[in-house]
C-alpha positions in Angstrom: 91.6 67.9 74.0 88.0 68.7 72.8 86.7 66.1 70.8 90.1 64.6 69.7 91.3 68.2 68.8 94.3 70.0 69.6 91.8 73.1 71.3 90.5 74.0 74.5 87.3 73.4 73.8 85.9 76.6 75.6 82.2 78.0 75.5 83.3 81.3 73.8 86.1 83.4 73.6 86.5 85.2 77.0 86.2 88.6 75.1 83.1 87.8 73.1 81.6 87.0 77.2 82.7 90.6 78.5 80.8 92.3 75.4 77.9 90.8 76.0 78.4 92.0 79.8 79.0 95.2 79.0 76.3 95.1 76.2 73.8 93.7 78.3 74.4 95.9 81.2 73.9 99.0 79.6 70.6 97.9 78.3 69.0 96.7 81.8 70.5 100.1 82.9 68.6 101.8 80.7 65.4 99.2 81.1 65.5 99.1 84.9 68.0 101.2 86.5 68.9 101.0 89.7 71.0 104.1 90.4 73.5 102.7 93.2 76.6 103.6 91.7 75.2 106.9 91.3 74.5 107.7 94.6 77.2 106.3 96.0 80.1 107.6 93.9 80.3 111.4 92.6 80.6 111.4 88.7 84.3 112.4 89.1 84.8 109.1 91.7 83.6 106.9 88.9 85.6 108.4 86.3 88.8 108.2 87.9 88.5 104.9 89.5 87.0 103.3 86.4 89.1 104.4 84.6 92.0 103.2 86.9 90.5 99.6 87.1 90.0 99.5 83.4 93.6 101.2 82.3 95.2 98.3 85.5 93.0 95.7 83.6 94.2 96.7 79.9 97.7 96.4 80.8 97.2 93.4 82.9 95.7 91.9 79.9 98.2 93.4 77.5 101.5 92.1 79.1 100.1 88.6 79.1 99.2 88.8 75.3 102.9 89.7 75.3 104.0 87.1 77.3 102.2 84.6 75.0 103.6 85.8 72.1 107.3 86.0 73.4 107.0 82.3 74.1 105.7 81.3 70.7 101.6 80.0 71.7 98.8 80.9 70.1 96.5 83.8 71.9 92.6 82.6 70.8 91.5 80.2 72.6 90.2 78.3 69.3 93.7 77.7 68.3 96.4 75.2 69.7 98.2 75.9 73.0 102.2 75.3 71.1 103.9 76.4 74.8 103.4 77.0 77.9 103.9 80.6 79.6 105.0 80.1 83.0 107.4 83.5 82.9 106.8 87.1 83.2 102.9 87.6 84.9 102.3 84.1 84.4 104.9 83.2 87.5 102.3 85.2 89.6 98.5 84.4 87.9 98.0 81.5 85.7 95.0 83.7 84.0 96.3 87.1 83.9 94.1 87.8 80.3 91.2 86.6 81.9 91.6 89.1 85.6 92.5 91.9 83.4 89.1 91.1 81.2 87.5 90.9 84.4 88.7 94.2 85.8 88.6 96.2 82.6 84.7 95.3 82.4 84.2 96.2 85.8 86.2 99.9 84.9 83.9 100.3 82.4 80.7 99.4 84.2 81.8 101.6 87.4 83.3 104.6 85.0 79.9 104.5 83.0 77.6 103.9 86.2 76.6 100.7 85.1 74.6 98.5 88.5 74.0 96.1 85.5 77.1 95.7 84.3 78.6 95.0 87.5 76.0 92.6 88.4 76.3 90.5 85.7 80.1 90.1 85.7 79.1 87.7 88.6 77.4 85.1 86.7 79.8 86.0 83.7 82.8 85.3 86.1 81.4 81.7 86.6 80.8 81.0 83.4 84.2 82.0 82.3 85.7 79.9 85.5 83.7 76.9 84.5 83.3 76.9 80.8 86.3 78.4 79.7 89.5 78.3 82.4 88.4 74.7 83.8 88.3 73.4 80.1 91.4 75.2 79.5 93.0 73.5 82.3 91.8 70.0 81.4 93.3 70.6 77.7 96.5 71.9 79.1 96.9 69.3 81.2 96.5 66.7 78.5 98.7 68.2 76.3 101.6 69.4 78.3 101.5 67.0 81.3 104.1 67.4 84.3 104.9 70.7 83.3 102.0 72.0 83.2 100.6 70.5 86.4 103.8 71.5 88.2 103.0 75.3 87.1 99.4 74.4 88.9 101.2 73.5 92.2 103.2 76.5 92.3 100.9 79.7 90.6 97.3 80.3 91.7 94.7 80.4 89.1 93.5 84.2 89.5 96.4 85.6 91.5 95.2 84.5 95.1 96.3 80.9 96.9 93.0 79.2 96.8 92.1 75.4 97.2 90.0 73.3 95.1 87.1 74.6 92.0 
């Protein structure tokens, strides 16, 4: 618990991170553009797979808000965890708002040409890992105990096995 309250604690909310992306992105485009997304993909190539990764990223995001709500537990970030969801996406991806963010910023930044964009959802990827979905953890874990470390042995964090950070 951050400070000795019932929150997260986390750096920023996760959506407020992939504006600034996206933001950011368009405006080193236009500062210093690099032009690979151009040359490698025909306008209609970006269109339809952004718009694919974005659309698969919305609704990965979407059914997860879902999820939350059905089980009672608060959606921001800035607000108590009341339950865990461990049902529906989350038996697959303990995350699922957070790889549909991540996909859905990189629909836009493909879709729109954006080198930038897609750049920076690198260091925007570790910042959300570190500052935001480790912190997460750390609360959850302190509030929900055994259950919630249980749902850490059996789900993987962003959808693949993986070991360790």
């Amino acid at each position: 618990m951050a400070n000795g309250k019932d929150i997260p604690g986390v750096i920023a909310p996760p959506p407020l991170i992939a504006l600034i992306v996206v933001i950011a992105g368009l405006a080193l485009d236009r500062l210093l553009p690099a032009y690979v997304l151009t040359v490698l993909l025909s306008f209609w190539a970006r269109v339809v797979f952004g718009a694919l990764l974005a659309g698969a990223g919305g609704a990965i995001a979407m059914v997860a808000e879902f999820q939350f709500k059905a089980v009672g537990t608060n959606v921001m970030p800035w607000k108590p965890a009341l339950n865990l969801a461990t049902d529906g996406i989350y038996r697959y991806v303990r995350n699922p708002m957070y790889v549909g963010l991540a996909l859905l910023t990189a629909g836009i930044g493909i879709g729109l040409a954006s080198d930038w964009m897609l750049v920076l959802l690198v260091p925007a990827a570790l910042v959300m890992h570190f500052f935001v979905v480790r912190r997460e953890e750390r609360y959850l874990e302190a509030k929900f105990g055994d259950a919630y470390r249980d749902y850490l042995t059996r789900v993987p964090r962003y959808g693949w096995p993986s070991k360790g950070v």
